[in-house]
N, CA, C and O atoms as a GROMACS GRO file, in nm:
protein
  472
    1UNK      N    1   2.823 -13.574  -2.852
    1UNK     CA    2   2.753 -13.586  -2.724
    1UNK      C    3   2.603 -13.571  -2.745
    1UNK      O    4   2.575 -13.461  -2.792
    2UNK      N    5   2.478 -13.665  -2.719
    2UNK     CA    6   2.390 -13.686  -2.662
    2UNK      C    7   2.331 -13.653  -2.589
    2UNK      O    8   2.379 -13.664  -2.476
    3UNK      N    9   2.186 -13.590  -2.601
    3UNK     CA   10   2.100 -13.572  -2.440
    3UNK      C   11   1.990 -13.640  -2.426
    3UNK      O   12   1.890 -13.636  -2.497
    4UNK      N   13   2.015 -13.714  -2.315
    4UNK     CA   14   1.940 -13.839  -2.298
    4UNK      C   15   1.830 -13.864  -2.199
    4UNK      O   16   1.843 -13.857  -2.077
    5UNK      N   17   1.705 -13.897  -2.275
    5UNK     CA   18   1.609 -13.969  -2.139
    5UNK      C   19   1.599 -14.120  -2.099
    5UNK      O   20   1.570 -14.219  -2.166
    6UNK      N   21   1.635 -14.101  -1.952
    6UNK     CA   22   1.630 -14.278  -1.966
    6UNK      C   23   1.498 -14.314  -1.860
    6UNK      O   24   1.498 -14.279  -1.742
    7UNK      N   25   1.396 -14.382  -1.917
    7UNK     CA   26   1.298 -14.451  -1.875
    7UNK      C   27   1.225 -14.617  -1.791
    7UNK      O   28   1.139 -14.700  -1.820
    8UNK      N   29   1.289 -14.601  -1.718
    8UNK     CA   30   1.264 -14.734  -1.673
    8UNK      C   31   1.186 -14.698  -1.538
    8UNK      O   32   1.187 -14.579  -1.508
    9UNK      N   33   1.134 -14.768  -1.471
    9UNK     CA   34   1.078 -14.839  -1.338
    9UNK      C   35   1.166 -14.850  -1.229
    9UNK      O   36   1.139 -14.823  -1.112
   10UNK      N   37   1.284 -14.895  -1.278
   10UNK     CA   38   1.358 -14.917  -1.159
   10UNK      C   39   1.531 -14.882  -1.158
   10UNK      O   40   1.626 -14.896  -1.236
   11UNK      N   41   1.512 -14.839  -1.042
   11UNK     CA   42   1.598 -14.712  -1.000
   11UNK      C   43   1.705 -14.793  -1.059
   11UNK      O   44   1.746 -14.762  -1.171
   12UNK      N   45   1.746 -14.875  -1.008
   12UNK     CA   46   1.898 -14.972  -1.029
   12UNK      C   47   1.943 -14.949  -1.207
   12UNK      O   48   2.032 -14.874  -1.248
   13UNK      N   49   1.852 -15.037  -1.292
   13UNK     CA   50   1.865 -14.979  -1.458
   13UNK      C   51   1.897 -14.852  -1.501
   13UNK      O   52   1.977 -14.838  -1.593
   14UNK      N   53   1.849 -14.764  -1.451
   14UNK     CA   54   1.855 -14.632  -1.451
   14UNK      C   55   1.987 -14.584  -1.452
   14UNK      O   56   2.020 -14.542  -1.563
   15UNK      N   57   2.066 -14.577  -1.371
   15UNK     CA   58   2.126 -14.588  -1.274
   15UNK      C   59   2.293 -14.646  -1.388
   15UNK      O   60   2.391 -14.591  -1.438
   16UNK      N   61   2.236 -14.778  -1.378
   16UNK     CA   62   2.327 -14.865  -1.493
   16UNK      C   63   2.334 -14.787  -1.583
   16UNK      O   64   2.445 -14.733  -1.588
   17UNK      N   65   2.235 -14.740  -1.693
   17UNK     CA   66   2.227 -14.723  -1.814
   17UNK      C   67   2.274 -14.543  -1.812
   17UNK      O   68   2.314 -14.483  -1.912
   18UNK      N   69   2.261 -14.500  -1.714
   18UNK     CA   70   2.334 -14.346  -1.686
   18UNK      C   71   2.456 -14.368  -1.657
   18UNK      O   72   2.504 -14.287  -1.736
   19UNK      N   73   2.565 -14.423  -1.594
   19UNK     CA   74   2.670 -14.489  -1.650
   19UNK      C   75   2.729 -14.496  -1.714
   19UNK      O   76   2.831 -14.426  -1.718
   20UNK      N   77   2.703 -14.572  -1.790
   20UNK     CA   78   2.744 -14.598  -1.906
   20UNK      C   79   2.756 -14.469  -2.014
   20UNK      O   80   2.853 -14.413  -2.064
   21UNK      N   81   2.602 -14.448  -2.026
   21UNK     CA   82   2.681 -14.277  -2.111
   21UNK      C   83   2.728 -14.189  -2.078
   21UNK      O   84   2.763 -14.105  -2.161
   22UNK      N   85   2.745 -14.174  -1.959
   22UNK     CA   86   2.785 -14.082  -1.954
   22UNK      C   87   2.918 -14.046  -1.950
   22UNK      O   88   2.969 -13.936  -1.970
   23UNK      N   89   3.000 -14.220  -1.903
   23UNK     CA   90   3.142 -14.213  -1.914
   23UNK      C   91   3.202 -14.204  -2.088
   23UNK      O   92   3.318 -14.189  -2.126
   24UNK      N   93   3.076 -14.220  -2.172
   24UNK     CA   94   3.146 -14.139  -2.305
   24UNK      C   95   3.064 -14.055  -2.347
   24UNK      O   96   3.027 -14.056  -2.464
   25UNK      N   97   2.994 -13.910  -2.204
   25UNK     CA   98   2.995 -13.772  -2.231
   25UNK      C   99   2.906 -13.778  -2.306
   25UNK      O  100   2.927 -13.733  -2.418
   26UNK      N  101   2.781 -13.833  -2.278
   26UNK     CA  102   2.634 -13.830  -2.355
   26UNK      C  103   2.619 -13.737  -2.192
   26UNK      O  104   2.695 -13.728  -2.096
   27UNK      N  105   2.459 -13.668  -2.226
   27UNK     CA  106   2.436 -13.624  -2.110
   27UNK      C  107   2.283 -13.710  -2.068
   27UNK      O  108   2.194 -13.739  -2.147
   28UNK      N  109   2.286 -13.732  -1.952
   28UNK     CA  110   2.173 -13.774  -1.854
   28UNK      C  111   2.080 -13.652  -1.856
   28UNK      O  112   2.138 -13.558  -1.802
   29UNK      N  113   1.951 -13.616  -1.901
   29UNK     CA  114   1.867 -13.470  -1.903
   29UNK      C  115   1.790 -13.537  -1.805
   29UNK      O  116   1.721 -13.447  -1.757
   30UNK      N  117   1.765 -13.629  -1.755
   30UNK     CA  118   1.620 -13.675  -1.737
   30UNK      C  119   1.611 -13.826  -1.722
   30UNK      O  120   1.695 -13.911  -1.751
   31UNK      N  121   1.503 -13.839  -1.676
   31UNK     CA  122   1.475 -13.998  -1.574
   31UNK      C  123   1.309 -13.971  -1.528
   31UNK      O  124   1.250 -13.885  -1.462
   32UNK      N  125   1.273 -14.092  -1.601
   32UNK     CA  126   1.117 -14.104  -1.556
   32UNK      C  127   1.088 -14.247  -1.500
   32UNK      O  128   1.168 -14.329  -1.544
   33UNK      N  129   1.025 -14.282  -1.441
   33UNK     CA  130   0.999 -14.424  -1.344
   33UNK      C  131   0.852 -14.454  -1.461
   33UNK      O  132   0.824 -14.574  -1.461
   34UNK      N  133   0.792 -14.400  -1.522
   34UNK     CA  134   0.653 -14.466  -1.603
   34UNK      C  135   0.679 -14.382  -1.741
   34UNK      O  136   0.782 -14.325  -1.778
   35UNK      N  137   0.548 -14.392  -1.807
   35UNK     CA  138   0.522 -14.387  -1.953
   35UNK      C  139   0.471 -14.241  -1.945
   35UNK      O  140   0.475 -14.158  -2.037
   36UNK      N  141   0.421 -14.223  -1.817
   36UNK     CA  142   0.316 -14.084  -1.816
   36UNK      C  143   0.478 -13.981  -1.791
   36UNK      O  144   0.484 -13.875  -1.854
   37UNK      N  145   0.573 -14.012  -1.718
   37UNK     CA  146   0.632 -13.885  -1.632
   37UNK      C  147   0.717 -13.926  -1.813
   37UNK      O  148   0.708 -13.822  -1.878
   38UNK      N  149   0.762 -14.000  -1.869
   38UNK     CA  150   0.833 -13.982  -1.960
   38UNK      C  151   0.780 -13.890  -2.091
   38UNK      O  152   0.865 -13.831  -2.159
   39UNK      N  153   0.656 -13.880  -2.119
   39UNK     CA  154   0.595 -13.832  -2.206
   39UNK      C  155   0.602 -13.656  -2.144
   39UNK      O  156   0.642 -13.567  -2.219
   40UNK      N  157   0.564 -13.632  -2.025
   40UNK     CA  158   0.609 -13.500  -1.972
   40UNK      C  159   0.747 -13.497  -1.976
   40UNK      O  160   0.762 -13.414  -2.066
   41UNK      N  161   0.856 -13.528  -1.944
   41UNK     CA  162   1.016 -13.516  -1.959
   41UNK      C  163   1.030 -13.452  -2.112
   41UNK      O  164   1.088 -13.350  -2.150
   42UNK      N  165   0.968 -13.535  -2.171
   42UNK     CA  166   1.038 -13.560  -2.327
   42UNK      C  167   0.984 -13.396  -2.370
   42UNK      O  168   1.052 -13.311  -2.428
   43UNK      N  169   0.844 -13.384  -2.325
   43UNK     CA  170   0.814 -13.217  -2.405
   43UNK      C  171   0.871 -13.122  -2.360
   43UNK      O  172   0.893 -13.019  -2.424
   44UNK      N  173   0.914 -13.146  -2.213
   44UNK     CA  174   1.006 -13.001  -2.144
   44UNK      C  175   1.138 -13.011  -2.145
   44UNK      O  176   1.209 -12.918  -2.105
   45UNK      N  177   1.213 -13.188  -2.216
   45UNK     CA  178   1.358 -13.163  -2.237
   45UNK      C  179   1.390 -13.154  -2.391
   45UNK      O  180   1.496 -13.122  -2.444
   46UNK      N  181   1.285 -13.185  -2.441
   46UNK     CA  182   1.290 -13.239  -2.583
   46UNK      C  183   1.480 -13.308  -2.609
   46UNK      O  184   1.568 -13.258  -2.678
   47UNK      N  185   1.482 -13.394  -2.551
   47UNK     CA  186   1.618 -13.488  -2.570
   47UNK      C  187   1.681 -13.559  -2.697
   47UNK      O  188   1.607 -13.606  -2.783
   48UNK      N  189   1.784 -13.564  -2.705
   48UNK     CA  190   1.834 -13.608  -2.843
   48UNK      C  191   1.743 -13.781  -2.856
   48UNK      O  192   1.680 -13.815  -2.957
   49UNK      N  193   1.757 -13.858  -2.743
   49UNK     CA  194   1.740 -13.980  -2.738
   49UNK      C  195   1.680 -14.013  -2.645
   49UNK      O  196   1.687 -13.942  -2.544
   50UNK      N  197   1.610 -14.117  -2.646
   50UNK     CA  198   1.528 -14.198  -2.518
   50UNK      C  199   1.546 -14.341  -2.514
   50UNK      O  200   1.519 -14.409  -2.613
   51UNK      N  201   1.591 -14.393  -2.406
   51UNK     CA  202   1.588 -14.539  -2.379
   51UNK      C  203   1.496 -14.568  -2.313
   51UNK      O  204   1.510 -14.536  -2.195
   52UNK      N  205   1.367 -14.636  -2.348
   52UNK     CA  206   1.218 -14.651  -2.284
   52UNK      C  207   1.186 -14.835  -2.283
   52UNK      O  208   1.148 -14.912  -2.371
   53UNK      N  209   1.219 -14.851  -2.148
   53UNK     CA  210   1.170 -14.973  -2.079
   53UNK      C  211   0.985 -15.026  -2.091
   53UNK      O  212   0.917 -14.940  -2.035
   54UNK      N  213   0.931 -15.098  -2.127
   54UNK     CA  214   0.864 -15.146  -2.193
   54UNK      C  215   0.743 -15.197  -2.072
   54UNK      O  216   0.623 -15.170  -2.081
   55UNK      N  217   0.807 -15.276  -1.959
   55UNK     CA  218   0.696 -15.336  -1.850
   55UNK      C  219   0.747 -15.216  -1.747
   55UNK      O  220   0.854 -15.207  -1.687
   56UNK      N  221   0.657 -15.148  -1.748
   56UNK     CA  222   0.653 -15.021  -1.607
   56UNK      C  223   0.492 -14.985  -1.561
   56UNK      O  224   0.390 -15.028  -1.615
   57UNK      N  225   0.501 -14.906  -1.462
   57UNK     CA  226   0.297 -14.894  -1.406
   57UNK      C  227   0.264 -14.801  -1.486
   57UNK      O  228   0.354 -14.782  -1.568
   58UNK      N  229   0.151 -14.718  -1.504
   58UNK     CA  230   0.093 -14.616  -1.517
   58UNK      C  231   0.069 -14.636  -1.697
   58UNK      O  232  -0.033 -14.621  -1.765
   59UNK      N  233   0.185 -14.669  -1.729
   59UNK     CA  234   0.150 -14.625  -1.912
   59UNK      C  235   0.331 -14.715  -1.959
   59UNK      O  236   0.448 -14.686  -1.933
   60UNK      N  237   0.280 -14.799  -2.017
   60UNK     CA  238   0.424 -14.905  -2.053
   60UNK      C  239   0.485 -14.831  -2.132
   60UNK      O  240   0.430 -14.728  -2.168
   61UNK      N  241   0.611 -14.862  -2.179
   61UNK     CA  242   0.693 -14.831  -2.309
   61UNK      C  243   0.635 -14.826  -2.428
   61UNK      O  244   0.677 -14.746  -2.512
   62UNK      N  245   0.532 -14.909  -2.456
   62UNK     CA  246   0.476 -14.882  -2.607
   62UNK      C  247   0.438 -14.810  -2.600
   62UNK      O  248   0.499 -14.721  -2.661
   63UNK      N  249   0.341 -14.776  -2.546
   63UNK     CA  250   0.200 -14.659  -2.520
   63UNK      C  251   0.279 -14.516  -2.518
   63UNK      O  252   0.253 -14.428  -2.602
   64UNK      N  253   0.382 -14.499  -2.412
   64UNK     CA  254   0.411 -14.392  -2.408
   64UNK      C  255   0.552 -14.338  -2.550
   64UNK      O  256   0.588 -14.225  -2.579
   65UNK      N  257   0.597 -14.469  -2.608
   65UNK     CA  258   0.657 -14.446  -2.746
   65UNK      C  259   0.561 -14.407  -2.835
   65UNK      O  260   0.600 -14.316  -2.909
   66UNK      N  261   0.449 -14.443  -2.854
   66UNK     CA  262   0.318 -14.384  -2.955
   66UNK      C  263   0.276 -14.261  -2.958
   66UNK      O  264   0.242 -14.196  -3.057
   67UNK      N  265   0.279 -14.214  -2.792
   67UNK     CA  266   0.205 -14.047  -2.759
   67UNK      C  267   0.338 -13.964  -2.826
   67UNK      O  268   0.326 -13.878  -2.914
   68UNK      N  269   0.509 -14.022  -2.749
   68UNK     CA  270   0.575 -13.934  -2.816
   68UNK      C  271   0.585 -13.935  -2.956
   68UNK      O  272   0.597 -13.822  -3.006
   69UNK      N  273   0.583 -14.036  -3.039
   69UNK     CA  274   0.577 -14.032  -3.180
   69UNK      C  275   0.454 -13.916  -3.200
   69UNK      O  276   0.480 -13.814  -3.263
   70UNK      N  277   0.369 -13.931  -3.164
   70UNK     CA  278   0.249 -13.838  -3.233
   70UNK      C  279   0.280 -13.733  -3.192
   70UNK      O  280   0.223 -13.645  -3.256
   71UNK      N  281   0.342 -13.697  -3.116
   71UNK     CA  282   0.377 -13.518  -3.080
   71UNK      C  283   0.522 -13.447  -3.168
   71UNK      O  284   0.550 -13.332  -3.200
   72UNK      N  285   0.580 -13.559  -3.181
   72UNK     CA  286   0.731 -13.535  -3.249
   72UNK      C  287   0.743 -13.642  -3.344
   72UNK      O  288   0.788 -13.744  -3.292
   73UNK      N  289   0.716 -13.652  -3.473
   73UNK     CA  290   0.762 -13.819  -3.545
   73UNK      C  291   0.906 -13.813  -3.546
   73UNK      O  292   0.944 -13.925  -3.513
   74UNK      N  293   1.009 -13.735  -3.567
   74UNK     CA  294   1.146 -13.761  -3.527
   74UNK      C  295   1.218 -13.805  -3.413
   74UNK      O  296   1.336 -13.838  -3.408
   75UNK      N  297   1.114 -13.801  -3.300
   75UNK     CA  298   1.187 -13.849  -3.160
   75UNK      C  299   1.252 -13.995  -3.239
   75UNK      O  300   1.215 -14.055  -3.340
   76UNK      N  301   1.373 -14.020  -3.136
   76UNK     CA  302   1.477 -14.118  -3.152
   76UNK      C  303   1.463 -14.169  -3.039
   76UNK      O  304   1.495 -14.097  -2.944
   77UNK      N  305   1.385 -14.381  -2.993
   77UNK     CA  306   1.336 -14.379  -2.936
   77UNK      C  307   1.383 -14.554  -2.909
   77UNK      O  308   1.304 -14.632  -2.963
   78UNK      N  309   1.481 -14.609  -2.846
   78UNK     CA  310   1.539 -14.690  -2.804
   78UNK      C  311   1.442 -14.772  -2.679
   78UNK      O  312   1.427 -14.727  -2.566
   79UNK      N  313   1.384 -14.897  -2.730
   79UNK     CA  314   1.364 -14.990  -2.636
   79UNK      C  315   1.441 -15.056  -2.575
   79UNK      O  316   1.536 -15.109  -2.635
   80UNK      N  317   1.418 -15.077  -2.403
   80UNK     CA  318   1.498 -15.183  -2.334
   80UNK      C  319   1.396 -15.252  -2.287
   80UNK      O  320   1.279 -15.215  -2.280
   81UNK      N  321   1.451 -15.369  -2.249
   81UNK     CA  322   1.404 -15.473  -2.256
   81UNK      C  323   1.416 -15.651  -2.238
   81UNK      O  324   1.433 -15.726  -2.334
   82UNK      N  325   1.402 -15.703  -2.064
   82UNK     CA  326   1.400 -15.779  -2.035
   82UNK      C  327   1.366 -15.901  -2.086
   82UNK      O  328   1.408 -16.016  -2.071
   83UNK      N  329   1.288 -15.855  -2.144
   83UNK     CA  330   1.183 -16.014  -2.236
   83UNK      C  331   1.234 -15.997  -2.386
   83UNK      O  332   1.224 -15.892  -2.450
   84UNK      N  333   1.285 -16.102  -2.426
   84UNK     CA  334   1.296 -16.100  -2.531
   84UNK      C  335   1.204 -16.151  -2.605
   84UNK      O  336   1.224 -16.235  -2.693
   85UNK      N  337   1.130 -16.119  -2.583
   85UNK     CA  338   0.964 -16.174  -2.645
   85UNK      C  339   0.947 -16.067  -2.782
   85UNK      O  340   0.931 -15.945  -2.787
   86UNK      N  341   0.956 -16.154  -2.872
   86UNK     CA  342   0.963 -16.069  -3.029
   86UNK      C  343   0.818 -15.997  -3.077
   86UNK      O  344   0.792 -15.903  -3.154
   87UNK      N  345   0.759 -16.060  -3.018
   87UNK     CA  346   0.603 -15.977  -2.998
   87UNK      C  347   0.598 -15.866  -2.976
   87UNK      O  348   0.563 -15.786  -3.062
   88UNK      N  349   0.635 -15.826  -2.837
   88UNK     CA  350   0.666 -15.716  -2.736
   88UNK      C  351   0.728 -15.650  -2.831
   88UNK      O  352   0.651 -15.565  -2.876
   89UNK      N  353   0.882 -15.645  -2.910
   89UNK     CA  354   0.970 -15.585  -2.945
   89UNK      C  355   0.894 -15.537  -3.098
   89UNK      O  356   0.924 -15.431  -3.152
   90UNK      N  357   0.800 -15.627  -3.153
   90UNK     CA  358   0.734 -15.560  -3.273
   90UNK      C  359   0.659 -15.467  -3.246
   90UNK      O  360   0.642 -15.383  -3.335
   91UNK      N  361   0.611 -15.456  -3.156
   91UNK     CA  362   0.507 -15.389  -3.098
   91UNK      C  363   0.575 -15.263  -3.069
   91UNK      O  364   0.542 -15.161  -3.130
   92UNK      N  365   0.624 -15.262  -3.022
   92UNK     CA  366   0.772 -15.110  -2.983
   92UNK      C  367   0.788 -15.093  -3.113
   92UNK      O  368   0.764 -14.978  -3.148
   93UNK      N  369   0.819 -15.165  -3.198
   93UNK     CA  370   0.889 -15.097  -3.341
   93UNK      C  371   0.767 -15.031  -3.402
   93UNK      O  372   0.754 -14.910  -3.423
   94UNK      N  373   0.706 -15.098  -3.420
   94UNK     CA  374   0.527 -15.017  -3.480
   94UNK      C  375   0.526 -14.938  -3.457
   94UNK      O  376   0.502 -14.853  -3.542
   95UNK      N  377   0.552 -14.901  -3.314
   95UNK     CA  378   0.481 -14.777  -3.226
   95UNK      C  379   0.574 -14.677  -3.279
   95UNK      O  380   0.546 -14.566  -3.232
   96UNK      N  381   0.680 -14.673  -3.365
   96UNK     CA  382   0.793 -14.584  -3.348
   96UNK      C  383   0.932 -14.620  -3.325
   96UNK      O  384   1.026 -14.591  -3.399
   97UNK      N  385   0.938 -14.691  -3.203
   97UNK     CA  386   1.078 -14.706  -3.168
   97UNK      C  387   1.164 -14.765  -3.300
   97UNK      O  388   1.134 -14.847  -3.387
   98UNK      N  389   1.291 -14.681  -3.274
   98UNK     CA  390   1.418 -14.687  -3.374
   98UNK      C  391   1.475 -14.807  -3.339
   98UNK      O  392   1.500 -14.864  -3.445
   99UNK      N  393   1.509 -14.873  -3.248
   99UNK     CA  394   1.552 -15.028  -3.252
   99UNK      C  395   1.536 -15.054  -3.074
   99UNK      O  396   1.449 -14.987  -3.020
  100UNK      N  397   1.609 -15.138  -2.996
  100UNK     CA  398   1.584 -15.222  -2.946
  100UNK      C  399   1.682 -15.292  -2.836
  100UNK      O  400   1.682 -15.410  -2.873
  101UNK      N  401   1.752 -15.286  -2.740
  101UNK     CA  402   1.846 -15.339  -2.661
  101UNK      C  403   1.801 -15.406  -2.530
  101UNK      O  404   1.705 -15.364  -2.465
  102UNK      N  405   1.874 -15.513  -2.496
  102UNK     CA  406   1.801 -15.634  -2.426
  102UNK      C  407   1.919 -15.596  -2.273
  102UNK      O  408   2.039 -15.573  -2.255
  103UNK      N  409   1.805 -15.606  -2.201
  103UNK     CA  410   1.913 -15.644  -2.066
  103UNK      C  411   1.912 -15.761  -1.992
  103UNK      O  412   1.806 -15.823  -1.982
  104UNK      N  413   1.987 -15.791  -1.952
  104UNK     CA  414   2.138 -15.674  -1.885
  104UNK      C  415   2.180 -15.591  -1.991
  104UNK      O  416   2.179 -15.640  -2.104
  105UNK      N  417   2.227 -15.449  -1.972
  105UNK     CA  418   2.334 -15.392  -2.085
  105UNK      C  419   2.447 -15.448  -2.102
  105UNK      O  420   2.522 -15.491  -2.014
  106UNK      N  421   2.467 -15.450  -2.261
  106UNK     CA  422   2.622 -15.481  -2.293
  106UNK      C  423   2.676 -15.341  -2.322
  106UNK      O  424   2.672 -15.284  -2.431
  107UNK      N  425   2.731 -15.291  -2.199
  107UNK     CA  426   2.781 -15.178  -2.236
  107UNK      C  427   2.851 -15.128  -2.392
  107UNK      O  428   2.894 -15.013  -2.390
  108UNK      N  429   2.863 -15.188  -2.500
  108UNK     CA  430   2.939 -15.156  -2.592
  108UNK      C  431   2.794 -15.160  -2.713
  108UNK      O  432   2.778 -15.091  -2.814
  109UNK      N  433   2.726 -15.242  -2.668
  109UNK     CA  434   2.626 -15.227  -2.781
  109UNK      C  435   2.498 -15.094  -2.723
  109UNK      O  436   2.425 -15.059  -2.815
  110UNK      N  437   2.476 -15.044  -2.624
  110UNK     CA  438   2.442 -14.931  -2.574
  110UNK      C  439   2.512 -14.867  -2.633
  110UNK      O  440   2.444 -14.810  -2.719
  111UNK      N  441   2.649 -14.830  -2.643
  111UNK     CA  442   2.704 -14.679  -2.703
  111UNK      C  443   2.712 -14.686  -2.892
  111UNK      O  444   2.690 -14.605  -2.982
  112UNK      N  445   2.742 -14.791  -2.887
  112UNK     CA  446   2.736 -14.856  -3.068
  112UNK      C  447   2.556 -14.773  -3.112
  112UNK      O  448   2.543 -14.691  -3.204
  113UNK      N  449   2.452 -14.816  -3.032
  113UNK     CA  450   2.326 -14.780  -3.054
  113UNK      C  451   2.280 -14.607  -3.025
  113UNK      O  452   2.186 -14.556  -3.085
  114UNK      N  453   2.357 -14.540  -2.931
  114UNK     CA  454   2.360 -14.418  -2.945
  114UNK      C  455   2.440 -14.343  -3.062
  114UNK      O  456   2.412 -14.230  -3.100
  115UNK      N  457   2.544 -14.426  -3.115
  115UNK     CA  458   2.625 -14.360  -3.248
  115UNK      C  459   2.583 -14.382  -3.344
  115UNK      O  460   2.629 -14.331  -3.447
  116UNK      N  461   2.460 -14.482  -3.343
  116UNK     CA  462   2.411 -14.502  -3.456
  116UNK      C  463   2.314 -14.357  -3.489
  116UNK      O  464   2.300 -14.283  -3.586
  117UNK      N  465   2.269 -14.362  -3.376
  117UNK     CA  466   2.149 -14.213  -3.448
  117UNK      C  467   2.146 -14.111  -3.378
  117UNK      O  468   2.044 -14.051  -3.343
  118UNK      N  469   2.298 -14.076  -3.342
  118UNK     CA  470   2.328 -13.916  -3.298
  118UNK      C  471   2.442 -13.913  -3.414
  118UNK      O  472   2.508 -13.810  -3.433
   0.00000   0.00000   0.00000
């Protein structure tokens, strides 16, 4: 079992992607709508994992994958991600992030990607 931050913008994803783990007993710690409230989550839950959505206001998914890398280089740090724009997704990997999942979720490759690095 997993403790998880999930980062997106919008409530609905969220929502989805809490779901899903939780019906195989990862735990939900936390939920941030931007880059800024996720970077505060992450230091006061310090979470096994983060799924961090990439186009959000205040501070995107890269930006706020970079601040947490520099505070923790072990954070474990899962992009999602509408655009499959390979640019975008290099750009997340640079920054840190451990790999990469495209939505819609395929629920089976979400939990495949949490067993990979818990």
């Amino acid at each position: 079992m997993a403790t998880i931050l999930i980062v997106d913008d919008a409530k609905f994803i969220r929502l989805t992607l809490a779901n899903i783990l939780e019906k195989e007993n990862h735990e939900v710690v936390g939920e941030a709508e931007n880059g800024e409230e996720a970077l505060q989550l992450y230091q006061q839950l310090k979470p096994d994992l983060v799924f961090m959505d990439i186009t959000m206001p205040i501070m995107n998914g890269v930006e706020a994958t970079k601040k947490i890398i520099e505070k923790d280089p072990n954070a474990i740090i899962i992009i999602c991600s509408a655009m499959g724009q390979h640019k975008i997704v290099v750009s997340a990997i640079e920054a840190g992030a451990k790999d990469f999942i495209v939505k819609p979720f395929d629920e089976n490759r979400v939990l495949e990607t949490v067993q990979q690095f818990i």
